[in-house]
N, C-alpha and C positions, 0 to 999 in steps of 0.2 A: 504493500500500500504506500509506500515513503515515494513509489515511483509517483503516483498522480499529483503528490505539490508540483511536481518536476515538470511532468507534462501540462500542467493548468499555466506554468510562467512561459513554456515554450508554446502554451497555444496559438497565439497570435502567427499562425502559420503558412500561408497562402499557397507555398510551392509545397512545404512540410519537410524541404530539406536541410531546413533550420531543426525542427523538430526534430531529426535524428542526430543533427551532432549535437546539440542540446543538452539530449538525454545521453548520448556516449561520452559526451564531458562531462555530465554527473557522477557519470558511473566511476 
């Protein structure tokens, strides 16, 4: 669950290829 703060600050995503390095620079 710690993942969705992660993905709710990355939502603003339009292509979503921000969204993935977002969450793999969280990780």
């Amino acid at each position: 669950m710690s993942g969705t703060p992660v993905v709710t600050r990355f939502a603003p995503s339009p292509t979503g290829f921000l969204h993935i390095g977002g969450a793999r620079t969280a990780l």
